[in-house]
KERO-730952 format. One record per residue: z, y negated, x negated of N, C-alpha, C, O in turn; residue in three letters. Coordinates in steps of 0.05 Angstrom, whole numbers, plus 5000, padded with zeros to 4 digits. Layout:
# residues N
ZYXZYXZYXZYXAla
...
***
This chain:
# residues 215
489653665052489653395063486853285062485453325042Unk
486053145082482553115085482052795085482852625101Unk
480652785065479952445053477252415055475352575053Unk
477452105061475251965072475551755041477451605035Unk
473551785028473251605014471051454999469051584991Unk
471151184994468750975001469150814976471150674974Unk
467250834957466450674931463650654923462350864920Unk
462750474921459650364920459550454892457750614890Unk
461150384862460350594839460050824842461950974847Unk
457750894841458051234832458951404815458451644816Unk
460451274795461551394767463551454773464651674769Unk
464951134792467951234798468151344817469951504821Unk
466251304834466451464865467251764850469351884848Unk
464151834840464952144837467252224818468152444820Unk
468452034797470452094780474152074800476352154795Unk
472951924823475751924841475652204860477752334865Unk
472952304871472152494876473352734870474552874887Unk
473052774841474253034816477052984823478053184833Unk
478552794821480852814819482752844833484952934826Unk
481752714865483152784888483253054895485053144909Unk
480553254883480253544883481753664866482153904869Unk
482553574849483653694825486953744831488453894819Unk
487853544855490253524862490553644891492353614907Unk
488153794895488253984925488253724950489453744972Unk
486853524943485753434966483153544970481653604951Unk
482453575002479553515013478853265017479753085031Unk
476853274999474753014997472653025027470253035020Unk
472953025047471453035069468552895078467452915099Unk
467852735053465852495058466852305033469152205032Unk
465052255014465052044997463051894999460951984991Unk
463251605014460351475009460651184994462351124978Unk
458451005003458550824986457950494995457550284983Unk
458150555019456750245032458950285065460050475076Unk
458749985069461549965097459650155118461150315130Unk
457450165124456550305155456850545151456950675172Unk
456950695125456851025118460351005122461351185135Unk
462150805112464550845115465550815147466950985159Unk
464850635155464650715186464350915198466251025209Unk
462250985199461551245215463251585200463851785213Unk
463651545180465251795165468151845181469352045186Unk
468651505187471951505196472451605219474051785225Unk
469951395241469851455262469151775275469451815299Unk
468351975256467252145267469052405251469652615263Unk
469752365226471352595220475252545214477052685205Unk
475052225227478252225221479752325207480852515218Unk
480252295187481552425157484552385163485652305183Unk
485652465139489252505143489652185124491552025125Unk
486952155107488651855098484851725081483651865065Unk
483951525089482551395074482851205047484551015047Unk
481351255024480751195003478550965002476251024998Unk
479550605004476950475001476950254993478850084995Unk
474550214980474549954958474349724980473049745000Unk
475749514974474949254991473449174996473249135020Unk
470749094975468049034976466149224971465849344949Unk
464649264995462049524996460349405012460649315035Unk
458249414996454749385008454849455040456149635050Unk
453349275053452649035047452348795033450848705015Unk
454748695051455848445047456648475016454948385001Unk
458448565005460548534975461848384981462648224964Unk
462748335011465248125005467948285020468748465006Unk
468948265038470948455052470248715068472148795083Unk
468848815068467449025091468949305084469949435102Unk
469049365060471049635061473649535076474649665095Unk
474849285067477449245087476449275114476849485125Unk
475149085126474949045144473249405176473149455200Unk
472549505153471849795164474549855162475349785185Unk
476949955147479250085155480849935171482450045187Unk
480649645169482349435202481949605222483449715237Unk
478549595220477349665254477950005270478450095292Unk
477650125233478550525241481450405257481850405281Unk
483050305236486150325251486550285280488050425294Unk
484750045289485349905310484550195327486450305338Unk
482450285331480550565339482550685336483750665357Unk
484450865316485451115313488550975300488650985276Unk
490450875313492350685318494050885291494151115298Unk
495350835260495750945246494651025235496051135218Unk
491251075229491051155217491151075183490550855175Unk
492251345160492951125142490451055121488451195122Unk
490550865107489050765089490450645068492550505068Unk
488650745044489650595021487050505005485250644995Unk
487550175005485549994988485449974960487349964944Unk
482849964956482649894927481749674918479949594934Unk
482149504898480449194895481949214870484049324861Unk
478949004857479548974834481548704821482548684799Unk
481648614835483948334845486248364858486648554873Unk
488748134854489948104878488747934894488047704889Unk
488648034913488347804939489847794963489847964982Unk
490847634962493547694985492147515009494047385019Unk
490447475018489347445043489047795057489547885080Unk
487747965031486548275045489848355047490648435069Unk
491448325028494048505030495548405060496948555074Unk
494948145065496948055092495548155119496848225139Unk
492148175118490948315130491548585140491848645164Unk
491748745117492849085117496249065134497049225152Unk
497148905126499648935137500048905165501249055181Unk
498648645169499448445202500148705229501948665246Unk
498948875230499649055252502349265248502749465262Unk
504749145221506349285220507649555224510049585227Unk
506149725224506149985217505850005196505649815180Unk
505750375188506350505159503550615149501450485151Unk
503650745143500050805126498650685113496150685112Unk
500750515096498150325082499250285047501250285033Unk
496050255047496850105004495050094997493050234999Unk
495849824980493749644970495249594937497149474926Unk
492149854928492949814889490349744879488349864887Unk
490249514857488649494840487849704831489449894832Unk
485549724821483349994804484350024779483450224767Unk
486149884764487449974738489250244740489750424725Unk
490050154771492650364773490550704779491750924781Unk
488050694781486750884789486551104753486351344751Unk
486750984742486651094712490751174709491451154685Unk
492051214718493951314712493851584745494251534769Unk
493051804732492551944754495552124775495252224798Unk
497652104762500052044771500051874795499351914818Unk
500851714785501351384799498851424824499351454848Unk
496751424816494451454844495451564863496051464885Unk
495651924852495752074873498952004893499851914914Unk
499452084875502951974887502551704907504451724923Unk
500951474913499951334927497951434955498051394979Unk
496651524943495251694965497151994988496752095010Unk
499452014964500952204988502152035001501952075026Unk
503751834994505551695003504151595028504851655051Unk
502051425023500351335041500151555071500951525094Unk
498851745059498551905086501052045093501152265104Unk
502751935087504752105094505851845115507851895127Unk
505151665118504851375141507751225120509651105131Unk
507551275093508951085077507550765070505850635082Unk
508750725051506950445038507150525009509050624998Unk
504150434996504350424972503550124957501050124956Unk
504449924948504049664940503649584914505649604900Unk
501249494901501449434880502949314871502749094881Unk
505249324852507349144831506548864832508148684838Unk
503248814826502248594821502348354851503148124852Unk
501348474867501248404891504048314907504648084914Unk
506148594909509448464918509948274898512148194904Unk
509148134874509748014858508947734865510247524864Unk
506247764873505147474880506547314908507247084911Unk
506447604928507847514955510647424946511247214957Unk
512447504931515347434922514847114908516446924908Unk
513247124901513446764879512946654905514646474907Unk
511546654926510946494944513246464959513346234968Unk
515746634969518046564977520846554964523046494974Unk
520246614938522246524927524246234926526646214930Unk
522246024919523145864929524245744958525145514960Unk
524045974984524845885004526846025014527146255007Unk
528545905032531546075041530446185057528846095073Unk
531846495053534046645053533246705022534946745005Unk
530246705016529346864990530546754969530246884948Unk
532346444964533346384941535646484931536446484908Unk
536846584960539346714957540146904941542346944933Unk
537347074935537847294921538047294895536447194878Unk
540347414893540147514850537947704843536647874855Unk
538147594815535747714799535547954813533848004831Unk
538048134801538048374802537048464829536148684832Unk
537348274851536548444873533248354883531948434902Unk
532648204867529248094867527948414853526148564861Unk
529548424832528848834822528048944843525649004849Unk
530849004861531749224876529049154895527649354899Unk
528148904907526548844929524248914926522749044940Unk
523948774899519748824895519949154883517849224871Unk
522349374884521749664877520649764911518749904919Unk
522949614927523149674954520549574963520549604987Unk
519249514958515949294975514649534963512949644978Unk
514949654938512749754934512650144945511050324942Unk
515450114961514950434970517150664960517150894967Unk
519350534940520750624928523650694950524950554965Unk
523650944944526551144958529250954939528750794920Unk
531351004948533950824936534351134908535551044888Unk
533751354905533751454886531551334864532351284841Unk
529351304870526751224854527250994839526350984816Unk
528650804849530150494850531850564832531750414812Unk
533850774829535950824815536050884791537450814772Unk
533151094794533251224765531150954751531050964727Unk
529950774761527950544747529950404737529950374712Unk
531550324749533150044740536250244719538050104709Unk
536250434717538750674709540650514711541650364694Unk
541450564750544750514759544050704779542050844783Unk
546450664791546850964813545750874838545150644844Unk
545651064851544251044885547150834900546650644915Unk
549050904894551350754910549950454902549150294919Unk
549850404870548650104872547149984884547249754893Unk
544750194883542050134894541849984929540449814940Unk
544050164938545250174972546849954977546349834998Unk
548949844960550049594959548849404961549249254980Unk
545849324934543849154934542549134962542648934976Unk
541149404970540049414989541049215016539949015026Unk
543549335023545149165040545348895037545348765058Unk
545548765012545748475013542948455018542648365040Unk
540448525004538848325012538048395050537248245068Unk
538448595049538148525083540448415094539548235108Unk
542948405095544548025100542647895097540647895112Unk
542947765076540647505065538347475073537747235073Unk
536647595080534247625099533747635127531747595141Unk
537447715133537547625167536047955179535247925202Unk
535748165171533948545176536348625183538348535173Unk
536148755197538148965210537649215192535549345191Unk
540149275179539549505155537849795171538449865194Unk
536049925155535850115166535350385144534950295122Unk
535350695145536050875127533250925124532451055104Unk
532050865137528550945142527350785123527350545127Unk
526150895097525150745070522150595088521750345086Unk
520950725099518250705112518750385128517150205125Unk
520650365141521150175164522249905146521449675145Unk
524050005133525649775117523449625097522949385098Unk
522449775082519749675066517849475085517649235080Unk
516749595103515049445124516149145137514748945138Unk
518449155144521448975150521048735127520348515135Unk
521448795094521248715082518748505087518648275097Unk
517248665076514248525078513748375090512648165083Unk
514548475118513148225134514647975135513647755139Unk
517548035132518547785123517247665098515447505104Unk
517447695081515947595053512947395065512347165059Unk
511747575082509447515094509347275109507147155114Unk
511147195116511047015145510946725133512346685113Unk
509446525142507946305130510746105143510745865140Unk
***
């Protein structure tokens, strides 16, 4: 699998480097500033990009805003962000064109090398991978509003497992009840949300979101 990936540290660059190799990815281009990330994307189109939010130039959005522009260019293609923050302006950004290929994890989660890679397949595999922290922040913001008050605890679980990319098995064995439960939950909160259920983890997740998303 052939990665495009963009971090202005060079410690971590090259220590994310080692490790995506270590797990039989091709590292196809590691650079360090938005115009080297640009031109890498544009020219060797990878199976999934690796990139920090803020890269030289600017330091303010330019790694996002280089994988907006690849997507828009190469419609799917996937990307997964890194930032040292939540910021749910970049996360609503990544999403708005509702498609699959995307995730947006804080750099803590980069030190559990599990959890990464497993994000990075998911990702190119045109899944979603979501930081915990992040479906967390978007959920406080509609919690208080209907349909989102409707839901029981238990299925605020089931939802922010589901935002972050989780199969109704993955869901099952986290919360330890069975997949039948998991599928029950599932169903109410799409009632309650007004989604047309669907078996497609990829679609339903995205479904989610963008409801959560909508101002």
């Amino acid at each position: 699998m052939r990665v495009v990936l963009a971090e202005d540290l060079f410690l971590l660059r090259d220590g994310l480097v080692r490790l995506l190799e270590a797990y039989d990815f091709d590292v196809v281009a590691a650079v360090g500033s938005g115009p080297e990330l640009a031109g890498a994307l544009a020219e060797l189109k990878p199976d999934v990009a690796v990139v920090d939010v803020r890269l030289p130039p600017s330091f303010t959005d330019e790694g996002l805003q280089c994988a907006l522009a690849a997507r828009r260019a190469t419609p799917g293609l996937p990307v997964l962000v890194l930032s040292q923050h939540v910021e749910q302006l970049y996360a609503q950004e990544l999403l708005a064109d509702g498609s699959g290929g995307v995730g947006y994890l804080l750099k803590d989660r980069v030190f559990d090398a599990e959890q990464f890679v497993d994000a990075v397949r998911r990702v190119a595999g045109g899944g979603t991978a979501m930081d915990p922290q992040v479906i967390a922040q978007l959920l406080a913001r509609r919690t208080r509003d209907a349909p989102m008050a409707r839901l029981t605890p238990r299925e605020r679980e089931v939802i922010e497992l589901m935002a972050e990319g989780r199969s109704n098995a993955a869901i099952a064995d986290r919360l330890v009840v069975t997949e039948r439960a998991v599928a029950k939950h599932t169903s109410n909160i799409f009632a309650k949300l007004g989604l047309a259920p669907s078996d497609d983890d990829n679609r339903r997740v995205l479904a989610v979101l963008a409801y959560l998303d909508r101002g």
